[in-house]
DSSP file (Angstrom, degrees, kcal/mol; ACC not computed):
  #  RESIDUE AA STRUCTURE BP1 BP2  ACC     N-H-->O    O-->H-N    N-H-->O    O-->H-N    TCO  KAPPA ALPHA  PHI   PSI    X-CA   Y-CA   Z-CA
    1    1 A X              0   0    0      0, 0.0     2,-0.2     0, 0.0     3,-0.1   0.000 360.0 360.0 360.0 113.6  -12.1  -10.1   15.5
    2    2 A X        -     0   0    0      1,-0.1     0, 0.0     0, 0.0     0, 0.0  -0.503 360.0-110.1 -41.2 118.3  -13.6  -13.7   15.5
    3    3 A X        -     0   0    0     -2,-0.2     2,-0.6     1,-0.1    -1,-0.1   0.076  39.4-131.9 -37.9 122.2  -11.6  -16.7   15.4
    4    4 A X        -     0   0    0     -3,-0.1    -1,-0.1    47,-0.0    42,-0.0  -0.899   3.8-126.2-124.6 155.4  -11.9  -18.3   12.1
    5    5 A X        -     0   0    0     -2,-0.6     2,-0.1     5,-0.0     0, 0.0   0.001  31.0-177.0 -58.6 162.0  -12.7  -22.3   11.1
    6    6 A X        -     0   0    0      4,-0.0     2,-0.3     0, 0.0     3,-0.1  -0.574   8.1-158.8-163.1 110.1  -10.3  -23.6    8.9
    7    7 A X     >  -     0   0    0     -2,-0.1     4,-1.1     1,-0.1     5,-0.3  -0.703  35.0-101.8-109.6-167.2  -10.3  -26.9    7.4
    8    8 A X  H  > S+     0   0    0     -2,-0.3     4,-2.2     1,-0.2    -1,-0.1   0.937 126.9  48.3 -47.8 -72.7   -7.6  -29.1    5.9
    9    9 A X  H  > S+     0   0    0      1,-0.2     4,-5.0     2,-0.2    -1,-0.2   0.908 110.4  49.4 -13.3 -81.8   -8.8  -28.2    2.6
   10   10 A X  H >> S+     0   0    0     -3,-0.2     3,-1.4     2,-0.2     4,-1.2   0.907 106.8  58.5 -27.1 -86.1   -8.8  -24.4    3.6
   11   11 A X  H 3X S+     0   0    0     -4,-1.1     4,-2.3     1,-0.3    -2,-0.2   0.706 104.3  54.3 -20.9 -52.5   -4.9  -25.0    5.1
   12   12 A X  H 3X S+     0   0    0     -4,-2.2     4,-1.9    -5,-0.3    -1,-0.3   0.919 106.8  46.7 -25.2 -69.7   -3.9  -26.1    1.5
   13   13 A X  H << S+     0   0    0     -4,-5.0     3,-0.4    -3,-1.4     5,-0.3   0.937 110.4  54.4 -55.4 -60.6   -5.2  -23.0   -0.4
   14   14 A X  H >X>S+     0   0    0     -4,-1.2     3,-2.8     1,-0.3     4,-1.8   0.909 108.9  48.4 -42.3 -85.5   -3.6  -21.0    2.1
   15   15 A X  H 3X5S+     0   0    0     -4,-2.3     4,-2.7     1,-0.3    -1,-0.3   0.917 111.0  53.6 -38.7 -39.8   -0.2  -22.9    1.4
   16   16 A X  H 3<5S+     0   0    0     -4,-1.9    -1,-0.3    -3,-0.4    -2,-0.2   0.435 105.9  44.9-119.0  43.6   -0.6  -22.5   -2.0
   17   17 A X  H <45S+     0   0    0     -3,-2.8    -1,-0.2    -4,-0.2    -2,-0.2   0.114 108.7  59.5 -93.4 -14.4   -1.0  -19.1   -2.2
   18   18 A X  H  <5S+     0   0    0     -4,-1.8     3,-0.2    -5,-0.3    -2,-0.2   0.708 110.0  41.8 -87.6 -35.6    1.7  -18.7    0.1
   19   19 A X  S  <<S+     0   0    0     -4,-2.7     2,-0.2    -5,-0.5    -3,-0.1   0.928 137.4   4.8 -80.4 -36.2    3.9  -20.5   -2.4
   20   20 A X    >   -     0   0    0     -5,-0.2     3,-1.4     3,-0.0    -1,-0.2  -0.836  52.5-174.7-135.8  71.8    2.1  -18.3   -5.7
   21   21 A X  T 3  S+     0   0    0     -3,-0.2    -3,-0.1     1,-0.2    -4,-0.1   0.743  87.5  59.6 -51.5  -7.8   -0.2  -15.8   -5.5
   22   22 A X  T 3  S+     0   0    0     -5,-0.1    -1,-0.2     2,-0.0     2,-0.1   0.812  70.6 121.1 -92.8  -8.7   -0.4  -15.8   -8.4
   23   23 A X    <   -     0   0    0     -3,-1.4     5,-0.1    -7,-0.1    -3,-0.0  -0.195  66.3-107.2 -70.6 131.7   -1.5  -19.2   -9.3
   24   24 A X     >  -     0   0    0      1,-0.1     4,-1.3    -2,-0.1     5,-0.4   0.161  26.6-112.3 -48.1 161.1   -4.8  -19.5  -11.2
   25   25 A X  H  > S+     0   0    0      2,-0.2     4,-0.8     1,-0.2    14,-0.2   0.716 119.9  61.2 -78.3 -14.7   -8.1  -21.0   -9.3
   26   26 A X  H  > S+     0   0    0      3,-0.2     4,-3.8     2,-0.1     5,-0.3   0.952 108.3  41.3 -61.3 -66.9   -7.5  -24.2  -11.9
   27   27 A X  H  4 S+     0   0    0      2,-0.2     4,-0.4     1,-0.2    -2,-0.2   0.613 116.9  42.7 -67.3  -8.3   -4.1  -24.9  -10.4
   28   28 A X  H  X S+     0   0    0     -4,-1.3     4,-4.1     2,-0.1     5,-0.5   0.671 120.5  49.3 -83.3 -46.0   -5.0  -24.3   -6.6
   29   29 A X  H  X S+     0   0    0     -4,-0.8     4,-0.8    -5,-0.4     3,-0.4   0.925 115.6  42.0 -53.4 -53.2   -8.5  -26.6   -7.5
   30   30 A X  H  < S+     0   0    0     -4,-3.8    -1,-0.3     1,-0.3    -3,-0.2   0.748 116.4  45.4 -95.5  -9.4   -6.4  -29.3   -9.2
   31   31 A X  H  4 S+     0   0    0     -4,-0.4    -1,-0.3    -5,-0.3    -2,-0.2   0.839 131.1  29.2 -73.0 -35.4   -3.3  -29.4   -6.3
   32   32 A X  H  < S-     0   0    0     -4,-4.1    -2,-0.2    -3,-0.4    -1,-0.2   0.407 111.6-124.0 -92.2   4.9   -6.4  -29.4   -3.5
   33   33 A X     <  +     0   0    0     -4,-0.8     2,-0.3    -5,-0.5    -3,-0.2   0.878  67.9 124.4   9.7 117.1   -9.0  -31.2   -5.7
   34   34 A X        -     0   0    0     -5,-0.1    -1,-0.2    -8,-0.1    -2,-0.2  -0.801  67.9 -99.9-171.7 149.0  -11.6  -28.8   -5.5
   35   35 A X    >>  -     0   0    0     -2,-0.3     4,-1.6     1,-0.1     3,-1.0  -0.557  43.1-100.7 -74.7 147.0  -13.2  -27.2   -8.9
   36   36 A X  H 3> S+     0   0    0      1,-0.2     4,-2.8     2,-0.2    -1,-0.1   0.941 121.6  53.5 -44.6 -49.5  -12.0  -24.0   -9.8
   37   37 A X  H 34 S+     0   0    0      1,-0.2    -1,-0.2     2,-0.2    -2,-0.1   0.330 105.3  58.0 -79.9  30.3  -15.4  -22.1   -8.2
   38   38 A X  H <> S+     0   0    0     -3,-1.0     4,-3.6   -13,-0.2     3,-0.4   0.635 109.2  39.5-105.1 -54.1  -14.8  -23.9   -5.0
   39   39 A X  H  < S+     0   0    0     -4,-1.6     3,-0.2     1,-0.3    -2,-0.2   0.918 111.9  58.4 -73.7 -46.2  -11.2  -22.5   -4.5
   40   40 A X  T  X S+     0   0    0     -4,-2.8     4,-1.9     1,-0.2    -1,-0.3   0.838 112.5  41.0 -85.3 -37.7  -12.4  -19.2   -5.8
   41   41 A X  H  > S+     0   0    0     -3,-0.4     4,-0.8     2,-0.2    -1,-0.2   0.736 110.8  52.7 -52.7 -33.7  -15.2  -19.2   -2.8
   42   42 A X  H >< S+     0   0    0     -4,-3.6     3,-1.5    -3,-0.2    -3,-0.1   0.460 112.7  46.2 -69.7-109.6  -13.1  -20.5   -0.1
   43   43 A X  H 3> S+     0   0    0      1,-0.2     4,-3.1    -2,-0.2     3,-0.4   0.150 111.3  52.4 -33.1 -52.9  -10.5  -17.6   -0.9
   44   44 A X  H 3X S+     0   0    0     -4,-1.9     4,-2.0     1,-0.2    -1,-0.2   0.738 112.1  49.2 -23.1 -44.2  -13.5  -15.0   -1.1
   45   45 A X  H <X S+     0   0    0     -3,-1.5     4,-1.7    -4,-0.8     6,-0.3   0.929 109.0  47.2 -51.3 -67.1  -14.4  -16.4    2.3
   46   46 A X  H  4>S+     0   0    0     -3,-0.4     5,-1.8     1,-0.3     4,-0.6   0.987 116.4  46.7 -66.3 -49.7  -11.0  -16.1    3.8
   47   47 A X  H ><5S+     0   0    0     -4,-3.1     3,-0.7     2,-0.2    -1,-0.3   0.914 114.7  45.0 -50.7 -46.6  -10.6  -12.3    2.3
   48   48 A X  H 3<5S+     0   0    0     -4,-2.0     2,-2.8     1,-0.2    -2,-0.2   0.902 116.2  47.5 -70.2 -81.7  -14.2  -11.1    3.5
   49   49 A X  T 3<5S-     0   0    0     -4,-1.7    -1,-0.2     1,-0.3    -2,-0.2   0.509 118.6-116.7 -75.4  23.0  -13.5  -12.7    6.8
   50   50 A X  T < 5S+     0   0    0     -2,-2.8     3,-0.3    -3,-0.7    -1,-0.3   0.664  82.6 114.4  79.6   3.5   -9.7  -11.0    7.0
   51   51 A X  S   <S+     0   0    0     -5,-1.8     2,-0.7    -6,-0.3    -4,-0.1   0.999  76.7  45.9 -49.8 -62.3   -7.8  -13.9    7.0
   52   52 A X        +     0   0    0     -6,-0.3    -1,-0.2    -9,-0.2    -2,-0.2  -0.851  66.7 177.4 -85.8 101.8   -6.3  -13.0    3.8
   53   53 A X        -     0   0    0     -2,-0.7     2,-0.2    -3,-0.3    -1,-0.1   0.181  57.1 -53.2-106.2  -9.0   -5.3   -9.2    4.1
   54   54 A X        -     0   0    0      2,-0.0     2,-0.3     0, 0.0    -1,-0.2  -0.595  47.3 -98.7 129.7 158.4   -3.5   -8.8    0.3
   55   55 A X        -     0   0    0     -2,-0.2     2,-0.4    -3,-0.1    -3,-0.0  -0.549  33.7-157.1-116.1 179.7   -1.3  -10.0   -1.7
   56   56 A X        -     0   0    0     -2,-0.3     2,-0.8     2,-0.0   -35,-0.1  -0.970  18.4-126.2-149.0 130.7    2.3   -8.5   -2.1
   57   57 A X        -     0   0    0     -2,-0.4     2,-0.5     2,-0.0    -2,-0.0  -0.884  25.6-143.7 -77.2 108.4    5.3   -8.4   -5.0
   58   58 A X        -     0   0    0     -2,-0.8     2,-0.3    90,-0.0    92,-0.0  -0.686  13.7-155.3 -50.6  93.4    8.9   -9.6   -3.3
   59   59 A X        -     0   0    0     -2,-0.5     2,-0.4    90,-0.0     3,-0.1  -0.696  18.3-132.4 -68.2 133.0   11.6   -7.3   -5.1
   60   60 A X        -     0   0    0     -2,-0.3     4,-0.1     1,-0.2    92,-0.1  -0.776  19.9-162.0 -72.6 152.4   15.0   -9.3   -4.9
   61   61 A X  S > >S+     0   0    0     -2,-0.4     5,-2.6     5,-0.1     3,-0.6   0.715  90.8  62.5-100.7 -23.2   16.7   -5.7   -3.6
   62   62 A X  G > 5S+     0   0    0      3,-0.3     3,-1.0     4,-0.2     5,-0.2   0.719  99.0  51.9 -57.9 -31.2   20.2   -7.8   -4.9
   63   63 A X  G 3 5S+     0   0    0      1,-0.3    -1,-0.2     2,-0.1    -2,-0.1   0.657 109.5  52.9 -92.1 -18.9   18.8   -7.9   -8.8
   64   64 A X  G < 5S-     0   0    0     -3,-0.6    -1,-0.3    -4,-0.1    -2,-0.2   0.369 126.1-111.4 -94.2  10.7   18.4   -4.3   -8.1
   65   65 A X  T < 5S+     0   0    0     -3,-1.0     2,-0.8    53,-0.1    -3,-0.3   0.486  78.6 127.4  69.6  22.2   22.1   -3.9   -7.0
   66   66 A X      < +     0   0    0     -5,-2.6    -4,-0.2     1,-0.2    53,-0.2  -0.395  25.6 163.1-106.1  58.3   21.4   -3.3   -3.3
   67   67 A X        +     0   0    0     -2,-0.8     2,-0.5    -5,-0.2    -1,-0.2   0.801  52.7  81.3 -44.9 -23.5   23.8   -6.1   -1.8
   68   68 A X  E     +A  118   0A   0     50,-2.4    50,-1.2    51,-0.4     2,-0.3  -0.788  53.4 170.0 -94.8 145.4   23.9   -4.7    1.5
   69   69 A X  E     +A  117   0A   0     -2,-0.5    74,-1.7    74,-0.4     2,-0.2  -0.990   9.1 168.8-147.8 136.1   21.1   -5.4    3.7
   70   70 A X  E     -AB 116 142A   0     46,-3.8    46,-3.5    -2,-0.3     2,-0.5  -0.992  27.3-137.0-150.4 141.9   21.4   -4.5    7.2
   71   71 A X  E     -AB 115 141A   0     70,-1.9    70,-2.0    -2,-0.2     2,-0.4  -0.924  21.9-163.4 -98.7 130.0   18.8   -4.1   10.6
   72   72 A X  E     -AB 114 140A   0     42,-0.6    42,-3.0    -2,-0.5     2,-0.7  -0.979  13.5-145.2-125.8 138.1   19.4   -1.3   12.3
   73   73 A X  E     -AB 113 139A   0     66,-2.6    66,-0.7    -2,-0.4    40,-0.2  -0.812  21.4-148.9 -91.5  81.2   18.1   -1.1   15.8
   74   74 A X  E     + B   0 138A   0     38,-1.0    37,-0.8    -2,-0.7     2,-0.3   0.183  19.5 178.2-163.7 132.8   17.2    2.5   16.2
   75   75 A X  E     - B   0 137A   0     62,-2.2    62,-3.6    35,-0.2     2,-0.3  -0.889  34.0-108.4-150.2 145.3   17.5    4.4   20.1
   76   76 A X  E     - B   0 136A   0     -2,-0.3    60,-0.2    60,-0.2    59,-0.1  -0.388  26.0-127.6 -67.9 133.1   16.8    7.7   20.9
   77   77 A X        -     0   0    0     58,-2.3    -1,-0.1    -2,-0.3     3,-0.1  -0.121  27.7-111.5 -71.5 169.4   19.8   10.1   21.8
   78   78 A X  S    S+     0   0    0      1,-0.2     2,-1.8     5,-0.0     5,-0.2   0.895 118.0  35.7 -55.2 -97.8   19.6   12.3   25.4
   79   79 A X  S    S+     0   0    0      3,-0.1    -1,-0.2     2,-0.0    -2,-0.1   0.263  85.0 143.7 -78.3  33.1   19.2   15.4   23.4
   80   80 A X        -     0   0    0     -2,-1.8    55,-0.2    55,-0.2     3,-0.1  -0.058  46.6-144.8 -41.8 156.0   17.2   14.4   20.5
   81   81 A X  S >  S+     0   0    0     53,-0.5     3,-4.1     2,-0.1     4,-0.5   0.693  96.4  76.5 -88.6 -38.7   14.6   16.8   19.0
   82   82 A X  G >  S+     0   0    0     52,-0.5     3,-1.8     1,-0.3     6,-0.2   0.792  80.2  65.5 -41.7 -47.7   12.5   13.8   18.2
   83   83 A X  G 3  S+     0   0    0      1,-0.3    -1,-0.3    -5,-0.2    -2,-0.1   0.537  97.6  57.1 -70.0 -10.6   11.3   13.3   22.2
   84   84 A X  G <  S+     0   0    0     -3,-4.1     2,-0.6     4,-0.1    -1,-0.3   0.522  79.5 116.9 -86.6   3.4    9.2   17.0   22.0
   85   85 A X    X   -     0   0    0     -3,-1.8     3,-7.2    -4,-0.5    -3,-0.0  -0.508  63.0-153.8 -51.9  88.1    7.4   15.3   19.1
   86   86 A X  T 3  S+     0   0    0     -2,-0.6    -1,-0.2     1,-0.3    -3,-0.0   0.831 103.2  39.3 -73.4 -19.7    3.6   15.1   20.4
   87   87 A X  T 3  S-     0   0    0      1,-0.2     2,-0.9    -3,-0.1    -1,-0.3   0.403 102.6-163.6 -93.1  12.0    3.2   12.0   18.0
   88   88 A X    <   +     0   0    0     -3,-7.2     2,-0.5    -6,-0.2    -1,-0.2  -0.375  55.9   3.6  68.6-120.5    6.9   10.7   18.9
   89   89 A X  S    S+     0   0    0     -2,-0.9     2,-0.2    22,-0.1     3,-0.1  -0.995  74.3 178.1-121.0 116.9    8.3    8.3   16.7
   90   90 A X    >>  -     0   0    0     -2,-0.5     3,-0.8     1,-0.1     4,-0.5  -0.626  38.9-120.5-147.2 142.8    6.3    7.5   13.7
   91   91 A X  H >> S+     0   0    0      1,-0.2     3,-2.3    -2,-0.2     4,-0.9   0.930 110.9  77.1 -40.8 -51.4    6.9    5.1   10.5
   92   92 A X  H 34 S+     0   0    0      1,-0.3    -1,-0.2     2,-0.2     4,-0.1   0.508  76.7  61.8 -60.8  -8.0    6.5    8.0    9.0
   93   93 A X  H X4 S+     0   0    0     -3,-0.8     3,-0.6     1,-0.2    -1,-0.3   0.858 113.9  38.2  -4.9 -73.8    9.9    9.4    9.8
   94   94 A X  H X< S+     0   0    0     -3,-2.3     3,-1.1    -4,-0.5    -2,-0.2   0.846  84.7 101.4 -66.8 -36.7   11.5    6.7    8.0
   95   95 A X  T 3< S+     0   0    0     -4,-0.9    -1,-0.2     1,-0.3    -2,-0.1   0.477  95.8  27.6 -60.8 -14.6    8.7    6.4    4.8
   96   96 A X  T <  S+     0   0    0     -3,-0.6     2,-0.5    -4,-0.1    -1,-0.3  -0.325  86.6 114.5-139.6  62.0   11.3    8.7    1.9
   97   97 A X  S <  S-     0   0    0     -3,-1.1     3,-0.3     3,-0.2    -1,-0.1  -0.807  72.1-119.7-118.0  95.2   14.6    7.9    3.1
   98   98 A X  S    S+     0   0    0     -2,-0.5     3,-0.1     1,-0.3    -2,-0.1   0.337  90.2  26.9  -9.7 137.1   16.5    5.8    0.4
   99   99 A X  S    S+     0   0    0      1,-0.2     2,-0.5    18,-0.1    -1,-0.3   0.728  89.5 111.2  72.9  23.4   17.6    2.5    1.3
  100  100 A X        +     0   0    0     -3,-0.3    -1,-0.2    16,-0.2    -3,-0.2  -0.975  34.5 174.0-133.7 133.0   15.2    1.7    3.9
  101  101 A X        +     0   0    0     14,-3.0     2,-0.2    -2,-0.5    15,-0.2   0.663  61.8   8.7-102.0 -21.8   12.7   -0.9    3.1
  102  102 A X  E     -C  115   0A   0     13,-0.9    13,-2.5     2,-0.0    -1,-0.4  -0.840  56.2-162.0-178.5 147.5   10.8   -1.3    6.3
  103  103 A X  E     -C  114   0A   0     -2,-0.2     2,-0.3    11,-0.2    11,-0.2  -0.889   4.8-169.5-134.7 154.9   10.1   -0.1    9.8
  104  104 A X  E     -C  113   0A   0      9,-1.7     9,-2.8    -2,-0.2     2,-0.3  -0.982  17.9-146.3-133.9 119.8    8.9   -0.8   12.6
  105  105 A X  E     -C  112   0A   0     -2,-0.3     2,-0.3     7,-0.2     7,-0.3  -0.748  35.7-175.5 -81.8 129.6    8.1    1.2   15.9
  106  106 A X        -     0   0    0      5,-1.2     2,-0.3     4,-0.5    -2,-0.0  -0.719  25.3-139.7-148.4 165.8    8.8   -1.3   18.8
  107  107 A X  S    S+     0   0    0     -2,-0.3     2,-0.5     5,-0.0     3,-0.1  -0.891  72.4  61.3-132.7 150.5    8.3   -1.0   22.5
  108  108 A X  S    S-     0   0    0     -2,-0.3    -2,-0.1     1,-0.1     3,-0.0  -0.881 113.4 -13.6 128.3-143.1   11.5   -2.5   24.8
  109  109 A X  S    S+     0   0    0     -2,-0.5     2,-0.4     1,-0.1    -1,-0.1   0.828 125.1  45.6 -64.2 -20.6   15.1   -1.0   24.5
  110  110 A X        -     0   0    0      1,-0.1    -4,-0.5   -35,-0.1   -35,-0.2  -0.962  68.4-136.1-145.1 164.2   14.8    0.9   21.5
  111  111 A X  S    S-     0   0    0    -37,-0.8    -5,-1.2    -2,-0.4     2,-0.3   0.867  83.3  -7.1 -76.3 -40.6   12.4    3.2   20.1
  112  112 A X  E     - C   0 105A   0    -38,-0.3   -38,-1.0    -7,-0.3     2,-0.4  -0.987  46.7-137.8-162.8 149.4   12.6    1.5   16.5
  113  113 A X  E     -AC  73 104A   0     -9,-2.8    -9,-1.7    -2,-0.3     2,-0.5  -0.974  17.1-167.1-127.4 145.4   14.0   -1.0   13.7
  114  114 A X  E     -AC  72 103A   0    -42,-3.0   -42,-0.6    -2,-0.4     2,-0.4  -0.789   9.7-147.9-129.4 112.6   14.7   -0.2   10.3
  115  115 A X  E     -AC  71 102A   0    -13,-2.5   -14,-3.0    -2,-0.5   -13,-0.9  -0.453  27.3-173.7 -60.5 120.8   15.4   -2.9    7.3
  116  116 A X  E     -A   70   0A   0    -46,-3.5   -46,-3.8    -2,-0.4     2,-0.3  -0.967  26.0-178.5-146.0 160.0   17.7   -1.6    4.7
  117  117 A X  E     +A   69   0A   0     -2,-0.4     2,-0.3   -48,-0.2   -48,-0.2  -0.988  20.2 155.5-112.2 129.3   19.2   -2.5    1.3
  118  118 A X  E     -A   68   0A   0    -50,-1.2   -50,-2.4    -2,-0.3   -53,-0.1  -0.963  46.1-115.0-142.7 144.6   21.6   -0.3   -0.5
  119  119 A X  S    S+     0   0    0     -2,-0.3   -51,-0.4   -53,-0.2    -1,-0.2   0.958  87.2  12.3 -52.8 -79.3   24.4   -0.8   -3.1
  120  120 A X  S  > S-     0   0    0      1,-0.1     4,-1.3   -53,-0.1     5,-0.3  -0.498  72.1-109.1-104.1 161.2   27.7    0.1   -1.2
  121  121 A X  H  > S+     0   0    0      2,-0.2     4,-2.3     3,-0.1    -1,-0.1   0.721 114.6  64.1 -31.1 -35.2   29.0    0.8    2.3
  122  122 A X  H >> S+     0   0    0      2,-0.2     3,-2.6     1,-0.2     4,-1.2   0.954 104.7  47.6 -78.6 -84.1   29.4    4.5    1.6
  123  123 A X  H 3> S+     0   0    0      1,-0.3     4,-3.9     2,-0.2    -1,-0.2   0.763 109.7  50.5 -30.8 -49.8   25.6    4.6    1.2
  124  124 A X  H 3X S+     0   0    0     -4,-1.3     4,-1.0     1,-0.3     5,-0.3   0.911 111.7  51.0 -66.4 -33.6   24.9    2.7    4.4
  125  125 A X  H <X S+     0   0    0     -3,-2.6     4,-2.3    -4,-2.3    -1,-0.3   0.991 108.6  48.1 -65.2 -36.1   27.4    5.3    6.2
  126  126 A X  H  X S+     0   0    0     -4,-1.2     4,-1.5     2,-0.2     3,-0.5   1.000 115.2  49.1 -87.9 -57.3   25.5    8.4    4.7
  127  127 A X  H >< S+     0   0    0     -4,-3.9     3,-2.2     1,-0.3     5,-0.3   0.618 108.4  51.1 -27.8 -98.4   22.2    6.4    6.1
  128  128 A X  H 3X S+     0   0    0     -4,-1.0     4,-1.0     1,-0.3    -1,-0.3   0.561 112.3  48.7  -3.4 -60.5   23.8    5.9    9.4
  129  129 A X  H >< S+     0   0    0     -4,-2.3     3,-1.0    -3,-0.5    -1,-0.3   0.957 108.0  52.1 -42.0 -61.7   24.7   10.0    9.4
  130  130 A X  T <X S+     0   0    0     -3,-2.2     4,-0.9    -4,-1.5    -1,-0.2   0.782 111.5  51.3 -52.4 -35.9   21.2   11.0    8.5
  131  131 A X  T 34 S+     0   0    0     -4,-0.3     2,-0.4     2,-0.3     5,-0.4   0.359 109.9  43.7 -51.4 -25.9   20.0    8.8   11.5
  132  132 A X  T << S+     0   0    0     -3,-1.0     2,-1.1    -4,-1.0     5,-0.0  -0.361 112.6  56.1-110.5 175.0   22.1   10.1   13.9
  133  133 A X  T  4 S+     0   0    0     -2,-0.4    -2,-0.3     1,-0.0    -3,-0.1  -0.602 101.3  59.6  14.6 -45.8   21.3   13.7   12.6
  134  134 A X  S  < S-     0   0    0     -2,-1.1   -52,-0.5    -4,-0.9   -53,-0.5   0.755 134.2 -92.8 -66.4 -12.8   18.0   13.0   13.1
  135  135 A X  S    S+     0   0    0      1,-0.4   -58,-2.3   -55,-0.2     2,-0.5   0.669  84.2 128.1 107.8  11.3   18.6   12.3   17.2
  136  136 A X  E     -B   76   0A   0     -5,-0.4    -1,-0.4   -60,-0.2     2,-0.3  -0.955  48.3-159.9-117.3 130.9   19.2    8.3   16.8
  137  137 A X  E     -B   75   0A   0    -62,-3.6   -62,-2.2    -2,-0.5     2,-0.6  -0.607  30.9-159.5 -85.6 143.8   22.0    6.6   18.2
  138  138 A X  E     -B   74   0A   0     -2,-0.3     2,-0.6   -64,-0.2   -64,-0.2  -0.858  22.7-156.9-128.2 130.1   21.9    3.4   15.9
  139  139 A X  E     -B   73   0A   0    -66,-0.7   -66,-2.6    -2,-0.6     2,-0.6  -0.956  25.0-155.2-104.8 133.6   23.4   -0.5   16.2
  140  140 A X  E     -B   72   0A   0     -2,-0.6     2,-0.5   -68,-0.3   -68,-0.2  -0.932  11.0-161.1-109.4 100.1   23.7   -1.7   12.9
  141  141 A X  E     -B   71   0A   0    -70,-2.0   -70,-1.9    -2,-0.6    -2,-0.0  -0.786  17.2-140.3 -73.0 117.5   23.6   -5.8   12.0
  142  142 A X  E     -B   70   0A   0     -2,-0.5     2,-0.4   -72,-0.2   -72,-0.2  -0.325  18.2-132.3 -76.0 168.9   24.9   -6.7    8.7
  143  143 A X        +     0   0    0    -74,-1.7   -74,-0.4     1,-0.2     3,-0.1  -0.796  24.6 179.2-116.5 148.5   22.4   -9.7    7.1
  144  144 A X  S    S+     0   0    0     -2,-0.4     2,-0.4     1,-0.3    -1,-0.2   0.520  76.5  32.1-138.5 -80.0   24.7  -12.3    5.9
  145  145 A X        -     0   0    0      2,-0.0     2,-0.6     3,-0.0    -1,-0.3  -0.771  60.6-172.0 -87.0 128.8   21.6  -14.7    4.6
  146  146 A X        -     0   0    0     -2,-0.4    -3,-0.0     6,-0.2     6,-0.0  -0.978  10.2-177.9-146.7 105.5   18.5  -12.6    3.4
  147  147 A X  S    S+     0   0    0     -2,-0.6    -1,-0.1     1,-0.1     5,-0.0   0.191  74.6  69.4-125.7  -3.3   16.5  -16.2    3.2
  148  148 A X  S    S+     0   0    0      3,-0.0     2,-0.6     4,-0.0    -1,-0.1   0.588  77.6 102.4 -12.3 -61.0   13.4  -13.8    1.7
  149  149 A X        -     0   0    0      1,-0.1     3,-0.4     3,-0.1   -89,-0.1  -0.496  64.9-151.9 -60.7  91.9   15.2  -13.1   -1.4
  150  150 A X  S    S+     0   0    0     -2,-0.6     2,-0.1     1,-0.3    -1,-0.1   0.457  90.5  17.3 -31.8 -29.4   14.1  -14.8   -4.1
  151  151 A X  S    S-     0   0    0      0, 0.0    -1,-0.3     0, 0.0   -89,-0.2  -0.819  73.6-173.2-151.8  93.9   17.2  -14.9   -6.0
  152  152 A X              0   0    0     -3,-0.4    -6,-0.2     1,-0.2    -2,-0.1   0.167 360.0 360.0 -93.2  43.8   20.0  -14.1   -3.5
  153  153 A X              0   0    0     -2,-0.0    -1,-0.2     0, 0.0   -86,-0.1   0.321 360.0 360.0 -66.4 360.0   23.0  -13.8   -5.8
């Protein structure tokens, strides 16, 4: 991939789309001064050339009653099934198991990390079970500020 130019201007949009996607090409033009069919050609720009990759909805997982949010650092047990796996350890493991919002396959001390939100402790134990049923020994960090969350009540 090619390096791309960016100027000040550019850096702006960027910020304030990072603050709103959603905000209309009037309200980026009139925070950057640029006319609306400027900002709407730089962004075009930035998309074709991959800068900008998509835009995304933030669920608070708290508004949805899932107060606990915990990283759990994922390593494979001795006799795990997982390690005859010819693709190994996959997102896709994780992709319909409840209470996990995002994973990551990670190279270093452990095989994987998994973000999750759930209503109570008792869920986060039955996670924990299924996880070690699956052939992971698991460290679990509780989140005390979730600084992501839009409305973290």
């Amino acid at each position: 991939m090619k390096k791309i130019t960016l100027d000040d201007t550019d850096l702006k949009i960027l910020e304030e789309l990072e603050n709103n996607a959603r905000a209309s090409f009037k309200e980026i033009g009139d925070r950057v001064t640029l006319s609306p069919p400027a900002v709407r050609e730089r962004i075009r720009r930035m998309e074709e050339e991959g800068l900008i990759t998509g835009y995304k909805t933030i669920v608070s997982q708290a508004a949805l009653g899932n107060v606990i949010r915990a990283i759990i650092l994922l390593h494979l047990s001795s006799n795990s099934k997982l390690r005859d796996r010819p693709d190994g350890v996959t997102n896709d493991l994780f992709r319909d198991i409840p209470g996990i919002t995002r994973s990551w396959i990670v190279t270093g001390e452990v095989e994987g990390i998994v973000d999750v939100s759930l209503p109570t402790m008792k869920e986060l134990e039955s996670l924990l079970t299924r996880l070690n049923k699956m052939g992971f020994l698991t460290n679990t960090y509780m989140v005390l500020d979730d600084s992501e969350d839009p409305d973290p009540e």
